[in-house]
C-alpha positions as a Markdown table, in Angstrom:
| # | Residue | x | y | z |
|---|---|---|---|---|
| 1 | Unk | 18.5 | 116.6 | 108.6 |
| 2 | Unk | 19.6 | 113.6 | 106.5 |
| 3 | Unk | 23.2 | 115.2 | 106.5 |
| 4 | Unk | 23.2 | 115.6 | 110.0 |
| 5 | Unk | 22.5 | 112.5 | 110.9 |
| 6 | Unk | 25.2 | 110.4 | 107.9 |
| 7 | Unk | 27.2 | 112.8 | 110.2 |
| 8 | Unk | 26.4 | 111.8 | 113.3 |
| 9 | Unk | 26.8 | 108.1 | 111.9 |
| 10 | Unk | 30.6 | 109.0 | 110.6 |
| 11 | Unk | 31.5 | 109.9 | 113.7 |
| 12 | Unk | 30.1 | 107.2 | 115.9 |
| 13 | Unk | 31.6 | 104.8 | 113.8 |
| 14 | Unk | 34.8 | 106.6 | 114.0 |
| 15 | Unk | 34.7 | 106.7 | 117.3 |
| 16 | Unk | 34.1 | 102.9 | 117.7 |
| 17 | Unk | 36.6 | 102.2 | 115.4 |
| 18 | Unk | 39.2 | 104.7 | 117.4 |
| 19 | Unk | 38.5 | 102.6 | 120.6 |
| 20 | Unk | 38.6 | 99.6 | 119.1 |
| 21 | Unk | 42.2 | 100.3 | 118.3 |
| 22 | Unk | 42.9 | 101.8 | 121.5 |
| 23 | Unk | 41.1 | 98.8 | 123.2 |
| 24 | Unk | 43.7 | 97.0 | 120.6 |
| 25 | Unk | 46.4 | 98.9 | 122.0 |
| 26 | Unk | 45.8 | 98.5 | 125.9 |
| 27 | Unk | 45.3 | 94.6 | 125.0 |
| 28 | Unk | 48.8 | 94.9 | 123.5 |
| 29 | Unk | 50.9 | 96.5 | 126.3 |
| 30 | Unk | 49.2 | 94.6 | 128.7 |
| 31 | Unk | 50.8 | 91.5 | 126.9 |
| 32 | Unk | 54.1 | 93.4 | 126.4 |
| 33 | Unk | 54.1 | 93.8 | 130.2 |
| 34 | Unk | 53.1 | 90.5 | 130.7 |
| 35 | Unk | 55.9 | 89.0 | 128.6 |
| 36 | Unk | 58.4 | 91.5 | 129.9 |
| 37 | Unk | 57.7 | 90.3 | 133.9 |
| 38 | Unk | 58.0 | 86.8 | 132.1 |
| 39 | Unk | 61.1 | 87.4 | 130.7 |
| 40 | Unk | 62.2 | 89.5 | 133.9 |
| 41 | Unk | 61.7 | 86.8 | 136.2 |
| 42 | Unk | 62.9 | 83.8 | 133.7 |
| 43 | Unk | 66.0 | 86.1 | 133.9 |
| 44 | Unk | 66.1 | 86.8 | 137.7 |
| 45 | Unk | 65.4 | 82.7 | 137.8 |
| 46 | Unk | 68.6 | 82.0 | 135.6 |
| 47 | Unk | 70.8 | 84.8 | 137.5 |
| 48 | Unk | 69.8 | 83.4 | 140.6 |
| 49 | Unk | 70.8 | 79.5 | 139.6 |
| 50 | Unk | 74.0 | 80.6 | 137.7 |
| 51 | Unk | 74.9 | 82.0 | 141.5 |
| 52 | Unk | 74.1 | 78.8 | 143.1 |
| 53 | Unk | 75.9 | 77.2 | 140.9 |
| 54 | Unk | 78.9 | 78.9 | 140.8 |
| 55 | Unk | 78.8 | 79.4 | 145.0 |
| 56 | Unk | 78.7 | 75.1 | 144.8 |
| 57 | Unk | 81.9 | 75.3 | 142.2 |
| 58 | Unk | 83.5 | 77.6 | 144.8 |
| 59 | Unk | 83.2 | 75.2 | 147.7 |
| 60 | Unk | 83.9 | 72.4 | 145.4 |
| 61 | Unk | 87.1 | 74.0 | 144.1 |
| 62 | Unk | 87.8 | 75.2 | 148.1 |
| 63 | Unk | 87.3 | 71.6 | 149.2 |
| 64 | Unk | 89.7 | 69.8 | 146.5 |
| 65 | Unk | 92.2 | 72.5 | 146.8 |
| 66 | Unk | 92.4 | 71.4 | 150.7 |
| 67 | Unk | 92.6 | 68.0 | 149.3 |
| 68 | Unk | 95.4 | 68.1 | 147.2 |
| 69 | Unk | 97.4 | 70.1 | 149.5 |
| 70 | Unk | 96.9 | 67.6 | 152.1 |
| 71 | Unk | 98.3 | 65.0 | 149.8 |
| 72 | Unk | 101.2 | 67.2 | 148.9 |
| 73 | Unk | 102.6 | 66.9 | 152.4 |
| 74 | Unk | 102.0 | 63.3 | 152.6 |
| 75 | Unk | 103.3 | 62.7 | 149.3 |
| 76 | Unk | 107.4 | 63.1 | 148.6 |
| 77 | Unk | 107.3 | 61.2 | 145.3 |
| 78 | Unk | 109.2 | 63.7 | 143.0 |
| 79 | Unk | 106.8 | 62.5 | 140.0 |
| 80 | Unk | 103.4 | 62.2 | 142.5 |
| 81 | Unk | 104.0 | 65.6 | 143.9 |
| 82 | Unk | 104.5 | 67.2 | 140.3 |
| 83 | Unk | 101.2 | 65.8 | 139.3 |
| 84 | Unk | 99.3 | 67.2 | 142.2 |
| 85 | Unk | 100.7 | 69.9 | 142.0 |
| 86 | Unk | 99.5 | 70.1 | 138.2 |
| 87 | Unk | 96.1 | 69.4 | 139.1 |
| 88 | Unk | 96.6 | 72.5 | 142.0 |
| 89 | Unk | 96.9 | 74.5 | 139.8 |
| 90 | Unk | 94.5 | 73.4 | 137.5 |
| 91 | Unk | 92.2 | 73.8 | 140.0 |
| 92 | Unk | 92.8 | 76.8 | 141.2 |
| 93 | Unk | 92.2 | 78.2 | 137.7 |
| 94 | Unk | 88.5 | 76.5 | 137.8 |
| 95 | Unk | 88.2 | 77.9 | 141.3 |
| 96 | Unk | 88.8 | 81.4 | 139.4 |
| 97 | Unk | 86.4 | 80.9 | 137.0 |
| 98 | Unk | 83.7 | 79.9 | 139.7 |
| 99 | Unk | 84.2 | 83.3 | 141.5 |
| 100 | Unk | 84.4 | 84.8 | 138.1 |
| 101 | Unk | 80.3 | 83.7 | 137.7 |
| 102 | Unk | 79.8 | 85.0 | 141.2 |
| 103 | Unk | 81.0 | 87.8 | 140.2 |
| 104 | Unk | 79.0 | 88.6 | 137.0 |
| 105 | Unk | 75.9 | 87.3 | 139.2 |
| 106 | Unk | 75.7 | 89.3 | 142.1 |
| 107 | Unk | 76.5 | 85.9 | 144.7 |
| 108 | Unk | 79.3 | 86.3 | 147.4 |
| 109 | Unk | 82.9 | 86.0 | 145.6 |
| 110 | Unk | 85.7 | 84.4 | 147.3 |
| 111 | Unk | 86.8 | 84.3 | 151.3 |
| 112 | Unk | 87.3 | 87.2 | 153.5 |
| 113 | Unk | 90.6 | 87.1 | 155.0 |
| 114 | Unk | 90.7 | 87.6 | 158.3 |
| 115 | Unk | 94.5 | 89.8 | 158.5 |
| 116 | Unk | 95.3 | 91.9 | 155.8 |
| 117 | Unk | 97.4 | 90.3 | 153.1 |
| 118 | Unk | 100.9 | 91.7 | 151.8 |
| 119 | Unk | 101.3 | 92.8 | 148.0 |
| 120 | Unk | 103.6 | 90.1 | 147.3 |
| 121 | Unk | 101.2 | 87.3 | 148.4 |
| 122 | Unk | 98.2 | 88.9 | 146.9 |
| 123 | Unk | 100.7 | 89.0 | 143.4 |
| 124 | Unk | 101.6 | 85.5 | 144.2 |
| 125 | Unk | 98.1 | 84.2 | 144.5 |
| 126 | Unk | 97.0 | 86.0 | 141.4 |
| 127 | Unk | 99.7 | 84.4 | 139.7 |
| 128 | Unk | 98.7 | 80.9 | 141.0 |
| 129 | Unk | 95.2 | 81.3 | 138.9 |
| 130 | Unk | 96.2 | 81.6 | 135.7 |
| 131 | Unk | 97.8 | 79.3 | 133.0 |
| 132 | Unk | 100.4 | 81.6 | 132.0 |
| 133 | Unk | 102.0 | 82.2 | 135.3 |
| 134 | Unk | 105.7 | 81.0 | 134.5 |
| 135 | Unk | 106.1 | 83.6 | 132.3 |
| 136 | Unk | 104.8 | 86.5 | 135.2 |
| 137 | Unk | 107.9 | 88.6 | 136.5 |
| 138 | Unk | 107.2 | 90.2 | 139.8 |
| 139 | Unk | 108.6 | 93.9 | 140.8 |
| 140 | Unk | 107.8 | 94.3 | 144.0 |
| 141 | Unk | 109.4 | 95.7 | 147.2 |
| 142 | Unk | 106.6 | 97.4 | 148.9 |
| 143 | Unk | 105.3 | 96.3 | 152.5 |
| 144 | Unk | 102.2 | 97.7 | 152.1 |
| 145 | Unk | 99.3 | 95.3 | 152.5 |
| 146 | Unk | 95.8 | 94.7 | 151.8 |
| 147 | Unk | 92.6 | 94.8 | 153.9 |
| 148 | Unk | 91.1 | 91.7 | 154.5 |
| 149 | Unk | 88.0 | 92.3 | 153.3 |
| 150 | Unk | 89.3 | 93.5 | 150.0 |
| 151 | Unk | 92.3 | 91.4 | 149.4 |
| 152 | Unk | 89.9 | 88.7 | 147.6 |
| 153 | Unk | 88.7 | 90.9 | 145.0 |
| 154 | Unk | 91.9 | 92.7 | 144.3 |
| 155 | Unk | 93.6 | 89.3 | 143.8 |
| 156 | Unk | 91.0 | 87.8 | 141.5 |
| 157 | Unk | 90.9 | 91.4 | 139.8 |
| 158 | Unk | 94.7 | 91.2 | 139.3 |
| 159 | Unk | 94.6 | 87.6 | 138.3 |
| 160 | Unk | 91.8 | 88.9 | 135.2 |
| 161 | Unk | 94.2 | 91.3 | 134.4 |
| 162 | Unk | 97.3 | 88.9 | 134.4 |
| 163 | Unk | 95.5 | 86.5 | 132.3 |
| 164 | Unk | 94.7 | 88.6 | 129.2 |
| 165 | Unk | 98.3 | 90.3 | 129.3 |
| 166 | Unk | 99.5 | 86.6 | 129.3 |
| 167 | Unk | 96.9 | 85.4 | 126.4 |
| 168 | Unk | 97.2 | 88.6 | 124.3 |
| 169 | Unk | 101.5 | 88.1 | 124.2 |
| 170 | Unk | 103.3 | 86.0 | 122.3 |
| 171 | Unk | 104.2 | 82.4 | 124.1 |
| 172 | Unk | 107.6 | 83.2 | 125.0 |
| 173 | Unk | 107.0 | 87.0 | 125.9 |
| 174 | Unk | 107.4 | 88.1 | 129.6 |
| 175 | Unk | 104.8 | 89.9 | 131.6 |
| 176 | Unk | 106.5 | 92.2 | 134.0 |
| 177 | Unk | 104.4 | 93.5 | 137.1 |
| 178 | Unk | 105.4 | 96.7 | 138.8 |
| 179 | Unk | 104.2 | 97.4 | 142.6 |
| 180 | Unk | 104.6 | 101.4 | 143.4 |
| 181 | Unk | 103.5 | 103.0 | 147.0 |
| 182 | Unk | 102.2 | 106.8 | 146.4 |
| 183 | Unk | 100.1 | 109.2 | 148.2 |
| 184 | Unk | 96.9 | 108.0 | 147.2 |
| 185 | Unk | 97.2 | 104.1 | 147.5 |
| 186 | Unk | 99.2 | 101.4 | 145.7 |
| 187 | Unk | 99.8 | 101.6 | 141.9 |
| 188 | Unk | 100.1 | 97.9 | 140.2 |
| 189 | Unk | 101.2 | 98.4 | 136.8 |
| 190 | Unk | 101.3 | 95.1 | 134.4 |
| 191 | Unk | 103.3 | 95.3 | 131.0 |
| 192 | Unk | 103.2 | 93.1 | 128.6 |
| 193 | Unk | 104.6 | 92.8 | 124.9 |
| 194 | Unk | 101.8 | 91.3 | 122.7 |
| 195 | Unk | 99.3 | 93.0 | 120.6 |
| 196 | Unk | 98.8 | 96.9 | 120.8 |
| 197 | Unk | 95.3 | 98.0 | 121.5 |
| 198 | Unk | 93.8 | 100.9 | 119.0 |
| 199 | Unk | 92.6 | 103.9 | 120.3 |
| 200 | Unk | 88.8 | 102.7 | 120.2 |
| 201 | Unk | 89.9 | 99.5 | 121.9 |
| 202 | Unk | 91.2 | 101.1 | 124.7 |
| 203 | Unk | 88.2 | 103.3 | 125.0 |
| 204 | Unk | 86.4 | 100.4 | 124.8 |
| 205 | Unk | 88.3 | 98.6 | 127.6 |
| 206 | Unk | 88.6 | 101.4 | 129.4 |
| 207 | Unk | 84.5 | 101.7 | 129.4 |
| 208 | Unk | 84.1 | 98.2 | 130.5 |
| 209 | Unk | 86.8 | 98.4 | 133.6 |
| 210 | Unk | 85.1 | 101.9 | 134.4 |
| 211 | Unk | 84.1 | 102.2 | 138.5 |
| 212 | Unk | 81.7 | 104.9 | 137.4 |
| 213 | Unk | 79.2 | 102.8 | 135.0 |
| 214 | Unk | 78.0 | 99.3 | 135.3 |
| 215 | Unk | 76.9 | 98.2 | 131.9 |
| 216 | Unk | 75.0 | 95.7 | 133.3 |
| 217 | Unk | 75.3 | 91.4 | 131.3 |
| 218 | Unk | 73.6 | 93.1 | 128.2 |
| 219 | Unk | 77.2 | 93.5 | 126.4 |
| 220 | Unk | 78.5 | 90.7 | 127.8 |
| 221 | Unk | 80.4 | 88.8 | 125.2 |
| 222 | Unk | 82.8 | 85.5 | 126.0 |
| 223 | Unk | 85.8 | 87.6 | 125.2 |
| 224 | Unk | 85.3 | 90.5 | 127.2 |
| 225 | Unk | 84.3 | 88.3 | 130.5 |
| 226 | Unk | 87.5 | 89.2 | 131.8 |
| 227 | Unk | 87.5 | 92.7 | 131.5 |
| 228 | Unk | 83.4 | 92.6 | 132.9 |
| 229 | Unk | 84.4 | 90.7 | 136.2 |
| 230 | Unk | 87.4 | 93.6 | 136.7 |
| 231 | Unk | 84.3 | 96.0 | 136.2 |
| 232 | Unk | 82.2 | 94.3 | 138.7 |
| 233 | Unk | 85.2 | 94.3 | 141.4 |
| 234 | Unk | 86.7 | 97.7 | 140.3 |
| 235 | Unk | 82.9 | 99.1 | 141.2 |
| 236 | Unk | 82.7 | 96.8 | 144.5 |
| 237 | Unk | 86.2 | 97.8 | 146.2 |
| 238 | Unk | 86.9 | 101.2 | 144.8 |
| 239 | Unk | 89.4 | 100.2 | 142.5 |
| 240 | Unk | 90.7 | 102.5 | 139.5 |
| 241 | Unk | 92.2 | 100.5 | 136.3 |
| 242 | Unk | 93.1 | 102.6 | 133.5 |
| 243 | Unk | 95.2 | 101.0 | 130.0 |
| 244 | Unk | 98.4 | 102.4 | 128.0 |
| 245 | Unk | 100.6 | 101.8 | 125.3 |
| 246 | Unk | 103.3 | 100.0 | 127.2 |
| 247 | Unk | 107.1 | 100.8 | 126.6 |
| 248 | Unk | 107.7 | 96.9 | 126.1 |
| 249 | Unk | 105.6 | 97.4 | 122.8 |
| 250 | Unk | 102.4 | 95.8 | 123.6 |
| 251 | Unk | 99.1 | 97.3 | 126.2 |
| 252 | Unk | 99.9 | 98.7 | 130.0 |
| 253 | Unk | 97.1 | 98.3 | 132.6 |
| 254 | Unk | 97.4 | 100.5 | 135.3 |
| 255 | Unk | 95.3 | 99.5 | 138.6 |
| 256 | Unk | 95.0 | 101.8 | 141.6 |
| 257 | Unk | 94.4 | 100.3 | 145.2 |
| 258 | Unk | 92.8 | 103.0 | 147.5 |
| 259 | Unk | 94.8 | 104.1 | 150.6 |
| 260 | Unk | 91.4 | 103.1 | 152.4 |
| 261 | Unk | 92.1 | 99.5 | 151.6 |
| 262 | Unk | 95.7 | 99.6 | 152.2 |
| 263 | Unk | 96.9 | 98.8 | 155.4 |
| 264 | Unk | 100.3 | 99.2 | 157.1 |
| 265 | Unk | 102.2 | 96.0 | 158.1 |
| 266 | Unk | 103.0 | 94.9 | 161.8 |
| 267 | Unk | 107.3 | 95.5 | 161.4 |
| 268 | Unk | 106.2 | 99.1 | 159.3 |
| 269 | Unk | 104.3 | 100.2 | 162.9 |
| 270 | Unk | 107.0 | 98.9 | 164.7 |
| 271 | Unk | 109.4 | 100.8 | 162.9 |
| 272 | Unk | 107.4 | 103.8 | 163.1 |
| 273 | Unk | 106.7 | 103.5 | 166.5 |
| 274 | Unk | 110.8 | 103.4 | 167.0 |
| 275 | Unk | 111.4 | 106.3 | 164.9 |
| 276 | Unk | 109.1 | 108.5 | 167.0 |
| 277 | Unk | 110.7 | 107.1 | 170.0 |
| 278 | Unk | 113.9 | 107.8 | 168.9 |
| 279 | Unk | 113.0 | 110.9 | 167.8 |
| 280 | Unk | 112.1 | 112.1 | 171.3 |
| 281 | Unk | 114.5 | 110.7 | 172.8 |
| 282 | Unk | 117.1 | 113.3 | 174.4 |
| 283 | Unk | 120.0 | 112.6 | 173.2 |
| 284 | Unk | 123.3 | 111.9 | 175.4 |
| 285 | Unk | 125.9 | 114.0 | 175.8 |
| 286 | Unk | 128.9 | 113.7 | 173.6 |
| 287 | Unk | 128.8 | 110.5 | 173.7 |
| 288 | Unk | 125.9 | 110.4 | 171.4 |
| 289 | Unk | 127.5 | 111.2 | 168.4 |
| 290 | Unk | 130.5 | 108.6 | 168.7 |
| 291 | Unk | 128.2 | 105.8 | 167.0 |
| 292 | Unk | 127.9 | 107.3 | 164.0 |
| 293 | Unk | 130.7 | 104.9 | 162.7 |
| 294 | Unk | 129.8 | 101.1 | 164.7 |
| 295 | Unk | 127.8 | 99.3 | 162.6 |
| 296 | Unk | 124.5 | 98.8 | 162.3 |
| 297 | Unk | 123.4 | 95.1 | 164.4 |
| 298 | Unk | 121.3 | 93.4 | 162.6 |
| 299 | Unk | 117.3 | 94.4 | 163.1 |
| 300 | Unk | 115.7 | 90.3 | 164.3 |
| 301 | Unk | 118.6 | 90.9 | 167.2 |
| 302 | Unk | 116.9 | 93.9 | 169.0 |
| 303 | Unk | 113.7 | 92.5 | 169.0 |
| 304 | Unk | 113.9 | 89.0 | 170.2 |
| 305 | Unk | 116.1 | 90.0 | 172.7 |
| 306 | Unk | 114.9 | 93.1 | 174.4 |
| 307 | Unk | 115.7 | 91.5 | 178.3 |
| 308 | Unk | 119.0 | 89.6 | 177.6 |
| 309 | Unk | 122.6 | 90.7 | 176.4 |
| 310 | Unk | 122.4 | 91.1 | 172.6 |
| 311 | Unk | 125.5 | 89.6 | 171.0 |
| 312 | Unk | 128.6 | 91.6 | 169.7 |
| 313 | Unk | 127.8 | 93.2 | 166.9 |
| 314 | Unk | 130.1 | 92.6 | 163.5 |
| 315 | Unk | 133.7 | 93.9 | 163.6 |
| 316 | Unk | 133.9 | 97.3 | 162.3 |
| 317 | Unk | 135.5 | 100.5 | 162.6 |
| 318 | Unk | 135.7 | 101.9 | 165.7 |
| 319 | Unk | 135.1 | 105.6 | 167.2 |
| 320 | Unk | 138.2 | 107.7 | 168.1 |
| 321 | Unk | 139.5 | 107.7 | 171.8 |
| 322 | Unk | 140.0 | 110.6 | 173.5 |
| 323 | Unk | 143.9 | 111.2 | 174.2 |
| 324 | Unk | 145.1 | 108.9 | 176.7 |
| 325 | Unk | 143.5 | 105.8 | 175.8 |
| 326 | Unk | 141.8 | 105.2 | 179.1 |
| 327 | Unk | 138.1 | 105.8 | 179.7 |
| 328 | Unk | 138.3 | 108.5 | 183.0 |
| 329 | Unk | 134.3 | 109.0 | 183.3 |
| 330 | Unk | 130.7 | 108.1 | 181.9 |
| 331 | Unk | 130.8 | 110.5 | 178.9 |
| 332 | Unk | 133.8 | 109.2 | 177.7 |
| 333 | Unk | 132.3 | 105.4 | 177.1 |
| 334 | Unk | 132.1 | 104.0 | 173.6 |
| 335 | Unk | 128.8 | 103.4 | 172.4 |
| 336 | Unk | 128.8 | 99.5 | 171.8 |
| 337 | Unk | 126.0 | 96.8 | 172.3 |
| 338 | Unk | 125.0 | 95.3 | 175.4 |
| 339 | Unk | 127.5 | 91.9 | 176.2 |
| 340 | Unk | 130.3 | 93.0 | 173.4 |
| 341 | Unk | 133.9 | 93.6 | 174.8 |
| 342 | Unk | 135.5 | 96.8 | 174.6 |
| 343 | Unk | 138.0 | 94.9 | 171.9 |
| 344 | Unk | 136.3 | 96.7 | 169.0 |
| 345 | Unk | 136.7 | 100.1 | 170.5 |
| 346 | Unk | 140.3 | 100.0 | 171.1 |
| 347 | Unk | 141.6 | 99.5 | 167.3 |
| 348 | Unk | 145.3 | 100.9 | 168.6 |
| 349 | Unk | 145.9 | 98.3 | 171.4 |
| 350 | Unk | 144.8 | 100.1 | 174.0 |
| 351 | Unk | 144.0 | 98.2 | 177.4 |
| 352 | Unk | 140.5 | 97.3 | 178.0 |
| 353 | Unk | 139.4 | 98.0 | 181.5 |
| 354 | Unk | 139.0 | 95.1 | 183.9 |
| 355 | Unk | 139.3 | 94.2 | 187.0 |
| 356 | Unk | 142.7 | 92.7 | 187.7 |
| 357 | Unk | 144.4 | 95.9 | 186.6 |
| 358 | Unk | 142.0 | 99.3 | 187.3 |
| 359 | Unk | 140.9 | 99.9 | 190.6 |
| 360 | Unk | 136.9 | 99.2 | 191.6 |
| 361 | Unk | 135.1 | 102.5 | 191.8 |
| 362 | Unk | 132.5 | 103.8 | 194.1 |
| 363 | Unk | 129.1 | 102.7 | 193.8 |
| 364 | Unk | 128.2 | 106.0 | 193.1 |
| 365 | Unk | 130.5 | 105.9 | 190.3 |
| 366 | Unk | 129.7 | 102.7 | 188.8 |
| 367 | Unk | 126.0 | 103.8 | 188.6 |
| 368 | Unk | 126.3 | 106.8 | 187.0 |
| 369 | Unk | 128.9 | 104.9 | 184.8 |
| 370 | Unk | 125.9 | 102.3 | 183.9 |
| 371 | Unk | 123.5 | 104.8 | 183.5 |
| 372 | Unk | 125.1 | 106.6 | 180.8 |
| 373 | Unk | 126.0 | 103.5 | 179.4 |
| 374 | Unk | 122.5 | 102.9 | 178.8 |
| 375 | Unk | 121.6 | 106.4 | 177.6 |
| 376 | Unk | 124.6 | 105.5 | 175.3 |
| 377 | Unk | 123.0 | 102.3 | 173.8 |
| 378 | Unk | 119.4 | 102.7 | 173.9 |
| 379 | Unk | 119.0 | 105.3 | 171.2 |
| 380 | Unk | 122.1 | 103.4 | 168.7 |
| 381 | Unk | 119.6 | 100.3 | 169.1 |
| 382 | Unk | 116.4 | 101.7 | 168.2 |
| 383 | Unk | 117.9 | 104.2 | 165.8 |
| 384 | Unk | 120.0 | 101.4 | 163.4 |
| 385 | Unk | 116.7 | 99.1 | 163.3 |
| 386 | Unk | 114.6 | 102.0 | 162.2 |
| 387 | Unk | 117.2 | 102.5 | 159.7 |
């Protein structure tokens, strides 16, 4: 009986002592849990006044950017303009770090353009937002453009991009920037010739410009804020940025625009738009291979002047005349531009028609005469500015 109940005892006092601990325990994660929403919402305070912050440096840095360009048209001072310009730029660089904090933050980044913005501007205004930019050499031919709502972030995501390749190269070294169209988008490659990334440093770059994983501000360090904001925009837009060894000795980064986000300009519809037009277009009858050798008129010509005579085109070779010299029916017309003489398409001296020396013709005549002359010229027009 006595053993029984020292027992009993031992395991009462066990008992107390195991819920003691786990009394302990539960007091414990209750103040983990405690400290954690602390710490949560001392973070989620912090985030949220960084963003305020950096959404008043935006519209500061908008507002003195208006400012200074205002005083750069009133200003023609060679010396006064080259100092406001200097601070233009200066502030356009603080402007970048402002949307740089939105960015990282979560807070709205930059203006949404209302049109879509051509490569070479969005190049160009990358270019304007970083301290290096003299030393920037543009490659780029392509009309393709970016959608408004986009052409924000891939200009500040380019301008990140410009900025290491500029900082990591020696002071003198050029960085060359190559624009490519393909089937999937727009390929913006920038070289550089500075310091060449190790394998594990590309990985690790690679990681942090990844669309696929968001890392989050825990790794954020002050040199890799760059490559965290291109993270940020490459997950936001779609984007695709990928590093290289580059043939110019130093570190290649590669950045894929989407063919969602690229648009077509206005003159590339308009050409296209032509093309299928003259494409169905039934051609003329032998007459519509005799302008093969005229030359092409210049493309502003045909379309600011689609109701009125174009002027003569540029002197140029002429097509063969048919034996005789003299023009005997509509097929037989030279293909020329509306308000030219037929000068240019009697090389040999031949007589132009006129009226003090041919006869009138019917009106019969002279419409089916005009009427080829226009199923003559139409197609040469559309066709050259295509071209």
């Amino acid at each position: 009986a006595r053993a029984r109940a020292e027992s009993d005892q031992a395991v009462a006092a066990a008992r107390a002592e195991s819920e003691g601990a786990l009394a302990g325990a539960r007091a414990e994660a209750d103040r983990a849990r405690a400290e954690a929403r602390r710490s949560e919402t001392a973070r989620t305070t912090a985030v949220t006044a960084c963003a305020n912050a950096a959404a008043r440096m935006q519209a500061l840095a908008t507002g003195m950017l208006a400012e200074l360009r205002a005083m750069e048209h009133r200003h023609s001072d060679e010396d006064v303009l080259h100092d406001l310009l200097h601070l233009d730029h200066r502030t356009a660089q603080a402007g970048r770090l402002a949307d740089s904090l939105a960015v990282l933050t979560g807070a709205r980044s930059g203006r949404r353009w209302a049109k879509p913005i051509v490569m070479e501007s969005i190049l160009r205004g990358a270019m304007g937002r970083i301290a290096g930019y003299q030393r920037v050499r543009t490659h780029c031919t392509s009309r393709a453009a970016v959608a408004g709502h986009a052409a924000e972030g891939v200009m500040h995501a380019l301008a990140e991009l410009l900025d290491n390749a500029a900082n990591f190269s020696p002071p003198t070294a050029e960085v060359h920037v190559y624009v490519e169209e393909v089937p999937a988008g727009v390929v913006v490659t920038i070289e550089d010739s500075g310091l060449v990334m190790s394998d594990v440093q590309l990985r690790r770059a690679e990681q942090a410009v990844c669309c696929d994983q968001d890392s989050g501000l825990s790794g954020l360090s002050g040199t890799r804020l760059g490559l965290a904001v291109v993270g940020r925009l490459a997950r936001k837009h779609g984007l695709t940025v990928s590093y290289r060894p580059s043939a110019r000795g130093g570190t290649g980064a590669l950045m894929l625009i989407p063919h969602e986000l690229v648009v077509r300009t206005r003159d590339d519809d308009r050409l296209g738009r032509l093309a299928l037009t003259t494409t169905a277009a039934p051609p003329a009858a032998p007459a519509a291979s005799a302008p093969r050798g005229l030359p092409a008129p210049p493309a502003p010509a045909v379309r600011t002047v689609p109701r009125t005579p174009a002027p003569p085109p540029v002197a140029g070779p002429a097509p063969e005349e048919p034996a005789g010299g003299q023009e005997t029916g509509g097929t037989a017309l030279p293909r020329r531009r509306r308000g030219s003489t037929l000068a240019a398409a009697h090389p040999d001296g031949a007589p132009a028609l006129n009226r003090a020396d041919t006869p009138t013709p019917s009106h019969a005549r002279a419409a089916d005469r005009f009427s080829s002359f226009r199923q003559a010229v139409r197609p040469t027009t559309e066709g050259t500015d295509h071209r």
